[in-house]
Each structure stands twice: as structure tokens, then as C-alpha cells.
N, C-alpha and C positions, 0 to 999 in steps of 0.2 A: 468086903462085898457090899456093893452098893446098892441102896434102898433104890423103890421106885419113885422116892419125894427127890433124894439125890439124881437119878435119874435125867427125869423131868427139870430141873435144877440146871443142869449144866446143858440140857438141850437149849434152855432156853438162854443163856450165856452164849451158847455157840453161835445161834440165832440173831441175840443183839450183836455179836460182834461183826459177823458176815454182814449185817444190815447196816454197820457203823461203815464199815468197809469199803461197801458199795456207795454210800450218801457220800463219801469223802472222793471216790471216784470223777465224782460227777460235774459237768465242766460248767459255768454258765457260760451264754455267746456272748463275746465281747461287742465293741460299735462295727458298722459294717464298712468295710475296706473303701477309702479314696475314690471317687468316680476318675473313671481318665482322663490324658491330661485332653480337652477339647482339639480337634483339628483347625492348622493352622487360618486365621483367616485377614483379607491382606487389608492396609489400613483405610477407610473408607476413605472414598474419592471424591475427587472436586465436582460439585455440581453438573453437572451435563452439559448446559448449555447457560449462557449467561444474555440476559437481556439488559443491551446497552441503553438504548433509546426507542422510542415508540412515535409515528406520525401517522397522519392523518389521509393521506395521499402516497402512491406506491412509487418506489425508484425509479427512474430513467431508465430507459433503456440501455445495456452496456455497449460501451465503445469500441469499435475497432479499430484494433493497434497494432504493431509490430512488436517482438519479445527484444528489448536490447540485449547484446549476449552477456555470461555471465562472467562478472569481474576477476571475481574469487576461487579459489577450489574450496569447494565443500559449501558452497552458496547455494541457499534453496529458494524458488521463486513464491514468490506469495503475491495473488492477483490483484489486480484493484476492484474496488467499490463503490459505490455508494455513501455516503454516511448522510448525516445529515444534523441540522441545528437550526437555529432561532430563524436565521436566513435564507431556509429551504435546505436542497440537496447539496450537495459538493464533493467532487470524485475527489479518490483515494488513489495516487497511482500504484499502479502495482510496481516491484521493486526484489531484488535478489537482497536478500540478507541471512547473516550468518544463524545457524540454528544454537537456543541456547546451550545443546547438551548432543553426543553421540546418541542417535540411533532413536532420535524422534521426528514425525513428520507434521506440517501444515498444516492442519485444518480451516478453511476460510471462513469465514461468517455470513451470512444470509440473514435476508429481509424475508419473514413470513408473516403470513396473514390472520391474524387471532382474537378473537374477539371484536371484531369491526374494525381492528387499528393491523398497521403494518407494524411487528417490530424486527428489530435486526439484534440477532442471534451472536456474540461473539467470536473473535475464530480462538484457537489454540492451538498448542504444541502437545504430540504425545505418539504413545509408539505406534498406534495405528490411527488411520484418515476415518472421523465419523461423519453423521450426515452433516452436509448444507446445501440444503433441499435442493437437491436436482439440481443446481443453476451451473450453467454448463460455461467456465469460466475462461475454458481455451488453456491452453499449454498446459494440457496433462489432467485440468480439473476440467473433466467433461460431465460433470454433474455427479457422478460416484465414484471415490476412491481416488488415485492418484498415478499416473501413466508414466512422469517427467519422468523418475529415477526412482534407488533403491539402496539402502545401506548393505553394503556389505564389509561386515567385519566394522570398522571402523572410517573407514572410509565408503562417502557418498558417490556412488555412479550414475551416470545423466546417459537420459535416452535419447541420443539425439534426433531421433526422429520425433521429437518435441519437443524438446527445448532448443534455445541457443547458445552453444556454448563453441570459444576460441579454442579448439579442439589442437590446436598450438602451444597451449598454456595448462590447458586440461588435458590431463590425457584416462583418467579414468572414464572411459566412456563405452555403452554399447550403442545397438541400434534393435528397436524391437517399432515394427510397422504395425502398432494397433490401429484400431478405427477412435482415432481421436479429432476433432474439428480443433485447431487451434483457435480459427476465429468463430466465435460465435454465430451460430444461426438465425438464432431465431430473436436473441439479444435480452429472451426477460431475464432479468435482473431479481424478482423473488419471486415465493411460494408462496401458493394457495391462493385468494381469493379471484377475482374475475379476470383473466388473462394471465394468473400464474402458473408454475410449472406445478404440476402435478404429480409432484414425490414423496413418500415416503418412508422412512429409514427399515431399512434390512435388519435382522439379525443382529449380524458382525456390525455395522454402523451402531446399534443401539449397544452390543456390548462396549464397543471404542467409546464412545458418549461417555460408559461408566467408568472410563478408566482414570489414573490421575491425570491432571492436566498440568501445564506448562503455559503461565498468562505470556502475552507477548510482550521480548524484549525491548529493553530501555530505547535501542535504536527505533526499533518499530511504531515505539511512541513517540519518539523524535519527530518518526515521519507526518504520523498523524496531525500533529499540533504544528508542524509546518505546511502540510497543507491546509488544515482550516485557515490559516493566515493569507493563504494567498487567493487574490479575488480573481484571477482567471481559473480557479476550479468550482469556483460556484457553478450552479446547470444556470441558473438565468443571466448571469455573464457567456456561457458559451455554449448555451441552447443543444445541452448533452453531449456535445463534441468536444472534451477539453484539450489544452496545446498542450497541455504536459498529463497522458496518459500511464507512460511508462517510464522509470527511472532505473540504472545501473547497480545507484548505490543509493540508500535511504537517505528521507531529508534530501538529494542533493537534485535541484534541480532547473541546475544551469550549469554551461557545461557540455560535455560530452556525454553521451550512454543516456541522453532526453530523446525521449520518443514521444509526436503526437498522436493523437488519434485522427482517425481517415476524414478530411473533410474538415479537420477543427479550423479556424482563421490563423495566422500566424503569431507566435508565443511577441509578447511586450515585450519591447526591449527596454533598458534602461534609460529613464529622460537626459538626455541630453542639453548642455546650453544651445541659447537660440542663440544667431548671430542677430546684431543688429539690422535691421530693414535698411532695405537701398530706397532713396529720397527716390521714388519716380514722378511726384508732383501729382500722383494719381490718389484720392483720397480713399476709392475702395479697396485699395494695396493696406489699406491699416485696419481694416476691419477686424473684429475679434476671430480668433479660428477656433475650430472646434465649440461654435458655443459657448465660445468665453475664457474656453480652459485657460487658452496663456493670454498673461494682460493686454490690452493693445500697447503699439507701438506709439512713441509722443508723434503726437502731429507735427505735420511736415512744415517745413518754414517757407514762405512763399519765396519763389525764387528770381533773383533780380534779372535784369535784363542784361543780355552780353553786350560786353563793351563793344563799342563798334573798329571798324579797324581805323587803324591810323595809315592813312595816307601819306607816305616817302613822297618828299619835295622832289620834282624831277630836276635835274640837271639843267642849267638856260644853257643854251646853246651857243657855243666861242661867237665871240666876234667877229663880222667879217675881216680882213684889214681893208683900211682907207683905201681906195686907189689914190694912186700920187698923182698930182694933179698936172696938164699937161701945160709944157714946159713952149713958151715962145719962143718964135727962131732969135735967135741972137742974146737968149739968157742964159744966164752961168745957174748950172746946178747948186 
């Protein structure tokens, strides 16, 4: 029989032990679980817009041309420009060339007004057309977005109802009759300051801005550094009219698929040799031409006097014969 000290004794055993039992139960929290993995997001893109060059004075007015039609299947048109350098402005012809990659489009480049200076805007390649400002470019580029055609699938389709294409050679083609000016109206050439177009980018243009970009192909810089070389595309050689406006195929412009603009002078031929000057004995026949360009001619040699004719001895005239002399009566022959 158990005492009340024993009792007490084992309540309190029973006690620690429950209470050991419990403490051993007991969890600590571990570290707190992983945050998730972040939503995907895509690799940042190429600058927006790139500033090539900056002047002082705003572009020409653009020219009005004809679209030469397009060479290639799958050729996309990119307009002419403007550019400019040490020696003023000097157009760009515009030109059909291959795009570098399926299923991106043109973006052209523009001259905006910023800061007191004009600068021009690069163009690029990418899946959709962003801004260049308003400037209403003709064939498809009427200031926003892009009319000519449309990838589908993989293959490029042309709208003919603005572009030109040998619909002989091409045959992916529709027709869709928007309100597109091929040629130019009103002809400004940039944005923003005093007599520019007055645009600015949408939305969807400003997301296309952010998208990646595509710099322009090797050919297209081909073009560029061939025409800086050539001095009938300067503007003060051809007082905004240039003879070679539009070309077929890049770089190339001579030839067939050359287009000028409306009213340019006619395109330089190649110098040809002079023939030698005919002696006319006229001394202003040797004068320098054009101001000196080609050397003068050597002076004329003075020229003798024509021999005079020779005079054919005439024939003397026969002899008469003698009369025989007359015979007295009574002489012998």
C-alpha cells in the first residue's frame, strides 16, 4: 500500500515524463521555401532609335520618282533619303533589297528636329514598322506603318496596288486599294521644327521602337558608301532633283532598273575620247570648252595657198598644105 510521499512521488515522474514527451514533440520551423522561379522576361533590346548624324539646316525636299519594279521574289522596297556629310545633303536612292531574315520588316530613317539641330534617326529591320516621323515616303510608307505587302508564312506578298512588281515573275501577289499617295504631297522630308511634319509615335510604333532590331545589311551599306561617292547625288550638284532617284538593285546604278527623279537634268555619261578638231583656219574653233575642262586643241597651222592650175598646151593647129605652084603652058610636071 502506498504512502502519500510515494503517491506524490510518482505523480510527479508521470508529470516529468508527459512534459519530456511533449518538449520532444515539438518542431522548430526550418528556412522558408524558394521564392518562384520569376516570369519569363525577353532579352533587352536594341536601342530605339539610333542617331547617325546631326546638321544645321533641314533636308530637301523629297523627290518625285517612279518605283523601278522588283527584281527578286521576296525583295522589299526601302525608300530613298536624304543623308548627309562634310559637303551638304546628298540623296539615297531608294532600292529593292533582300531582307536579312524571314518575317521582318523596314523601318526607314528620318530627319527630326531636336534640340535646335536636325538629326536623322536610323532605319532598321524588325517584326513590326515603328515610327519615322510622319514623312510620307510614297510606295506603302505614307507616313505610318507599311501598305506595300505582308509576310505570310514565309513567304513575302506585294500589294500591288503599290508597289511595282513583274507580276510575270512574281506571282505571290494581292491587291488591296488603300488611301496610299505613292508620290509624295507635300514632299517634307523631316519632323518637327518649322515646316515639319507634325507626328508623333502611337502606341504600337513605340512598342515596335522597343523591339529587337536588325542593323541594315551589308548590301545596304554597299549602297550607302556608293552613293556618297557619286557627285551627281549631291543636292547642290542637282538642286534637289537627283538623276539616279531610284535603283532595282543596290549599289547598282547604271544600267537598267535606274530611275530619275521628275525634272532631274540627264544622268553623266561616261567621258568619252575627243576626236581631233578639224583645221577650219578659224581660231575661235579652238577655244577652251566648258571653261577649260578639256585642254585646247594645238593651234592651227596657217594654211598655204592652192596651187594654181596648170594650164594643158593646146594642140597648134595642122598645117595648111602648100598649094602647088601653077605650072606654065608648055612645062613638064
Amino acid at each position: 500500500m502506498s504512502t502519500p510521499f510515494q503517491k506524490s512521488l510518482l505523480c510527479s515522474l508521470a508529470a516529468g515524463s508527459l512534459l519530456a514527451g511533449c518538449v520532444a514533440t515539438v518542431r522548430v520551423p526550418g528556412p522558408p521555401p524558394p521564392p518562384p522561379p520569376p516570369a519569363y522576361a525577353p532579352p533587352p533590346a536594341a536601342a530605339p532609335v539610333e542617331v547617325e548624324v546631326q546638321a544645321s539646316e533641314p533636308p530637301p525636299p523629297l523627290p518625285d520618282y517612279d518605283q523601278p519594279p522588283c527584281p527578286e521574289d521576296g525583295w522589299m522596297w526601302t525608300p530613298g533619303y536624304w543623308a548627309y556629310s562634310s559637303g551638304g545633303y546628298y540623296w539615297i536612292p531608294g532600292t529593292w533589297v533582300a531582307p536579312p531574315r524571314v518575317g521582318v520588316l523596314w523601318t526607314p530613317g528620318y530627319w527630326g528636329f531636336v534640340g535646335g539641330v536636325y538629326m536623322f534617326h536610323a532605319g532598321y529591320w524588325g517584326p513590326h514598322i515603328g515610327f519615322y516621323g510622319g514623312v510620307n515616303y510614297g510606295f506603302g510608307y505614307g507616313g505610318a506603318g507599311f501598305e506595300g505587302g505582308r509576310w505570310v508564312g514565309n513567304s513575302f506578298a506585294y500589294n500591288t496596288a503599290v508597289v511595282h512588281v513583274n507580276t510575270t515573275v512574281i506571282h505571290n501577289t494581292y491587291v488591296n486599294n488603300v488611301t496610299v499617295n505613292n508620290v509624295t504631297v507635300n514632299k517634307v522630308s523631316y519632323n518637327g521644327g518649322a515646316g515639319g511634319v507634325a507626328a508623333a509615335p502611337t502606341p504600337q510604333e513605340r512598342a515596335a521602337m522597343s523591339e529587337p532590331h536588325v542593323p541594315p545589311t551589308p548590301a545596304q551599306k554597299q549602297h550607302v558608301a556608293e552613293a556618297v561617292r557619286n557627285p551627281q547625288l549631291a543636292a547642290k550638284a542637282n538642286g534637289g532633283h537627283p538623276a539616279i532617284a531610284a535603283t532595282a538593285r543596290p549599289a547598282s546604278f547604271n544600267g537598267p532598273g535606274v530611275v530619275g527623279a521628275k525634272g532631274a537634268p540627264p544622268r553623266a555619261a561616261a567621258p568619252a575620247a575627243h576626236p581631233a578638231p578639224v583645221n577650219s583656219g578659224n581660231p575661235a574653233a579652238h577655244a577652251p570648252v566648258n571653261g577649260g575642262a578639256h585642254p585646247p586643241a594645238a593651234a592651227a597651222r596657217p594654211q598655204a595657198a592652192p596651187p594654181k592650175p596648170v594650164q594643158k598646151a593646146q594642140p597648134k593647129p595642122a598645117a595648111k598644105p602648100k598649094a602647088a605652084p601653077e605650072r606654065r603652058e608648055g612645062e613638064k610636071p
